[in-house]
C-alpha positions as CSV (number, residue, x, y, z in Angstrom):
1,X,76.8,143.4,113.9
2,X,76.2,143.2,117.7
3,X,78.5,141.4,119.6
4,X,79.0,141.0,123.3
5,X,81.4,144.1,125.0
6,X,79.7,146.3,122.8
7,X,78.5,149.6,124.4
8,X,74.8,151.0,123.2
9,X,73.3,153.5,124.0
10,X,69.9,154.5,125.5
11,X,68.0,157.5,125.0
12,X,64.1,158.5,126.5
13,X,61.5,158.6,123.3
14,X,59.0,160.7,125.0
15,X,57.1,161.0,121.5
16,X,56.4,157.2,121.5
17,X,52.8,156.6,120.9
18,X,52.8,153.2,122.7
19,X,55.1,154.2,125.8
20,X,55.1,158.3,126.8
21,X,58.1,156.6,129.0
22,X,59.8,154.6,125.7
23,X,63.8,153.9,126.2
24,X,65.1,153.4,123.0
25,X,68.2,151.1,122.8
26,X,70.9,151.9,120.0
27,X,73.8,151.0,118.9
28,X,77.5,153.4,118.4
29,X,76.5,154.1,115.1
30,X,72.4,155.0,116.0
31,X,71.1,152.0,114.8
32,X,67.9,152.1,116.7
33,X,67.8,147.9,118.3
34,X,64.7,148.0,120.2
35,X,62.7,149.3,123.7
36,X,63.7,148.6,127.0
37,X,60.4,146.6,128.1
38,X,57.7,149.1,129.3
39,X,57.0,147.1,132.4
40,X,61.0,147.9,133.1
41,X,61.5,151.1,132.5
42,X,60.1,154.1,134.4
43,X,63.4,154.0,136.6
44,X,65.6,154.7,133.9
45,X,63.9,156.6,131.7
46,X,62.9,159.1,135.6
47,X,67.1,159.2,135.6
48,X,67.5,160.0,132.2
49,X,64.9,162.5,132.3
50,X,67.0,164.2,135.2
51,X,70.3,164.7,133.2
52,X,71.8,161.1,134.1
53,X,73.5,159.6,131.0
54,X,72.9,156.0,130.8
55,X,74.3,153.4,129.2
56,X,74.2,149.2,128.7
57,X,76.7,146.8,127.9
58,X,75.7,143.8,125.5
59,X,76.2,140.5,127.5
60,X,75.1,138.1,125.2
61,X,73.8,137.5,121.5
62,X,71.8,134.9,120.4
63,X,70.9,134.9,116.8
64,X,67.0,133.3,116.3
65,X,67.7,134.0,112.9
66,X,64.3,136.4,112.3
67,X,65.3,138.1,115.3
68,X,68.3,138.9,117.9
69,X,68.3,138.0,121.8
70,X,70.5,140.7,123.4
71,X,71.5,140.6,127.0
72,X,72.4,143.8,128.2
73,X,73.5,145.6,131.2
74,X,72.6,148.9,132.4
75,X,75.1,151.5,133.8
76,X,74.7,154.6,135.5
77,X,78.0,156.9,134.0
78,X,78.4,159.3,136.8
């Protein structure tokens, strides 16, 4: 269903047992995809924590058939 030009959205998880700093990727729709890395995301996840609404672009798809590889960019929507 994901296809490059989409627009998903990311949203803090702050409840996340692994990550207290989780960013959850999702799609339109709220179809949770995945985590931005945890090595990659106390920048954006500090932003989103102060009101910023954040957002990424889907640059590429490949299809590993058991799982996706999404390519995404991140956006600041001020």
């Amino acid at each position: 269903e994901i296809q490059q030009g989409d627009i998903l959205s990311l949203m803090r998880e702050p409840s996340n047992e692994h990550d207290p700093m989780a960013i959850l990727i999702c799609t339109a729709d709220g179809k949770k995809l995945g985590y931005i890395p945890k090595d990659e995301n106390t920048i954006i996840g500090n932003m989103i924590d102060a009101g910023k609404l954040i957002s990424a672009l889907v640059l590429d798809v490949v299809d590993h058939q058991k799982y996706l590889d999404i390519s995404i960019e991140i956006y600041l929507n001020d």
